[in-house]
C-alpha positions as CSV (number, residue, x, y, z in Angstrom):
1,X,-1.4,-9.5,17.7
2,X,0.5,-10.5,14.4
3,X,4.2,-9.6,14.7
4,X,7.3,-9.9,12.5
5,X,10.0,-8.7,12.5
6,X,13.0,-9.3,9.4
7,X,16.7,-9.4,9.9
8,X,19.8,-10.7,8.1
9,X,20.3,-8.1,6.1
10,X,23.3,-6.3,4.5
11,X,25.7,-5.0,2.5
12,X,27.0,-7.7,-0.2
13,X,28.9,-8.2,-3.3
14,X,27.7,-9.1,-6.3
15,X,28.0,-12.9,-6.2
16,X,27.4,-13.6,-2.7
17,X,24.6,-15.1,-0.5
18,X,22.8,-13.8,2.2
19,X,20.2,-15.5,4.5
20,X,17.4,-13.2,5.7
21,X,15.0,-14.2,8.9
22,X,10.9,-13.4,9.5
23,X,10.4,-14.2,13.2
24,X,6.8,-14.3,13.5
25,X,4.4,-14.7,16.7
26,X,0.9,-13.9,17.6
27,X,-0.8,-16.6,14.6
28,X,-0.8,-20.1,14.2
29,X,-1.2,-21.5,10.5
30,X,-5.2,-23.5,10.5
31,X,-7.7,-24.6,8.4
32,X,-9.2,-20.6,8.7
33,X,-6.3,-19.1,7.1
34,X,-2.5,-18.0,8.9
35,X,-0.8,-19.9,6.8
36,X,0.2,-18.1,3.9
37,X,3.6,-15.8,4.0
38,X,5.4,-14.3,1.4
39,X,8.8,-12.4,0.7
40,X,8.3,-8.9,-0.2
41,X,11.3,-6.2,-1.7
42,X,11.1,-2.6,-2.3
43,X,14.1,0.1,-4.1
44,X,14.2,3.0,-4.1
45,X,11.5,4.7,-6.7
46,X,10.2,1.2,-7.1
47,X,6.6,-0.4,-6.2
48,X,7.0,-3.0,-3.7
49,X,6.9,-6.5,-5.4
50,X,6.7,-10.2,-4.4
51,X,9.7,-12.3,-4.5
52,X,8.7,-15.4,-2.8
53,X,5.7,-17.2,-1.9
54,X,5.3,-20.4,1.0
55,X,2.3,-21.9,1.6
56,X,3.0,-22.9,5.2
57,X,0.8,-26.2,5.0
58,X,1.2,-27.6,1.7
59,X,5.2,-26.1,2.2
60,X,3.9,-24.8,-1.8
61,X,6.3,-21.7,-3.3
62,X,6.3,-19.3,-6.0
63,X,9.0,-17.2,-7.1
64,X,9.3,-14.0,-9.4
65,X,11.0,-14.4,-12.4
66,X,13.9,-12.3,-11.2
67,X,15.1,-14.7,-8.4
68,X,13.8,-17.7,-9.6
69,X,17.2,-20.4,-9.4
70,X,18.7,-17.7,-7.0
71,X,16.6,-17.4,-4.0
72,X,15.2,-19.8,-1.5
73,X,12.5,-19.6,0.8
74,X,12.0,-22.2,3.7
75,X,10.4,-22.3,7.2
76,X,11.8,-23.7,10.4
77,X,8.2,-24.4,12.1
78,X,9.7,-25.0,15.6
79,X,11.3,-21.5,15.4
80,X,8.4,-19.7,13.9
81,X,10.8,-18.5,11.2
82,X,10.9,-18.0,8.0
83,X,13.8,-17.5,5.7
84,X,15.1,-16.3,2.3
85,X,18.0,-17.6,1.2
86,X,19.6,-15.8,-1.5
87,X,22.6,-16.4,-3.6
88,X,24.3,-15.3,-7.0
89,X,23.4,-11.7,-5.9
90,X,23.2,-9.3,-8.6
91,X,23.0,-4.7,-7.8
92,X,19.3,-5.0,-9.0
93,X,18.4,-7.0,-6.0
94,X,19.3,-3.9,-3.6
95,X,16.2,-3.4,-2.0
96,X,14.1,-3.2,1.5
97,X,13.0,-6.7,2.3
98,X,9.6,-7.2,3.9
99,X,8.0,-10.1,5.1
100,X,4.7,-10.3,5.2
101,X,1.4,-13.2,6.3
102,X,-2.3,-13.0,5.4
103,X,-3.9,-14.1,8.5
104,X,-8.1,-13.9,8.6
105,X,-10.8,-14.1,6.1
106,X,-9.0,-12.7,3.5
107,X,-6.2,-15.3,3.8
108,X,-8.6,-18.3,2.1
109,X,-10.2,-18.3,-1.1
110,X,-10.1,-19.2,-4.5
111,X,-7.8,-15.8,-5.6
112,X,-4.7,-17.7,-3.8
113,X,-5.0,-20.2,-6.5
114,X,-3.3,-17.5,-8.6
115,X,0.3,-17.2,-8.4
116,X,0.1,-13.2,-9.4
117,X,-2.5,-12.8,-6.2
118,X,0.2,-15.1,-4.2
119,X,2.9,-12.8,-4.9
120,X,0.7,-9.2,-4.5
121,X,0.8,-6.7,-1.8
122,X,-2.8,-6.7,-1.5
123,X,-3.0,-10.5,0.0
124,X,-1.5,-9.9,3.0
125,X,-2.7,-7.8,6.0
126,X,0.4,-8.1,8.0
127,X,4.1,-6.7,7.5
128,X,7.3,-6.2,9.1
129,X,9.3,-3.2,8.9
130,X,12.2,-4.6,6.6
131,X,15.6,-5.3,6.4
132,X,18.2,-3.3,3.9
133,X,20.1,-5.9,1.3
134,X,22.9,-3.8,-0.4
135,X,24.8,-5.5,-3.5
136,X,28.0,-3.8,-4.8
137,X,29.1,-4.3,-7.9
């Protein structure tokens, strides 16, 4: 069974970093798929968009536009942990952050070669239940 589970979060002012975690368990990155996980934030009223991107064997990214130059994200493989790293915060990056891994069938395939599909809900088949990021003004 596929589990993560986010933490990190905060409240911040505008200006200052903050390091989220994903501990994950219950997959193992392979040839057959596992190995693609993404950062994932949602406000209030908002649809949930992608933020960042890892591909977990080519260590590939993708950002959004929003926090490209700002945010950072980075596994530690022993720790089966993934992290986002995010600095110069700004009030329009208050949101619930989700992490999230496509794991099966649906994880290979010629759609990941798009960086839109990389960085859509509708890849991944696994989710944690989010951590809050506040920024003040």
């Amino acid at each position: 069974q596929v589990r993560l589970r986010e933490s990190g979060g905060g409240s911040m002012q505008t200006g200052e970093s903050l390091r989220l975690s994903c501990a994950s368990s219950g997959f193992t990155p392979s040839s057959s798929g596992g190995y693609r996980m993404a950062w994932f934030r949602q406000a209030p009223g908002k649809e949930r968009e992608g933020v960042a991107y890892m591909n977990l064997a080519t260590r590939g990214t993708v950002y959004s536009d929003p926090v490209k130059g700002r945010f950072t994200i980075s596994q530690d493989k022993a720790m089966n942990t993934l992290y986002l790293q995010m600095s110069s915060l700004k009030p329009e990056d208050t949101a619930r952050y989700y992490c999230a891994a496509a794991t099966g069938p649906g994880s290979t395939g010629t759609q990941w070669l798009s960086n839109s599909y990389r960085l859509a809900q509708s890849g991944y088949n696994n989710w944690g239940e989010g951590t809050q990021v506040t920024v003040s003004s």
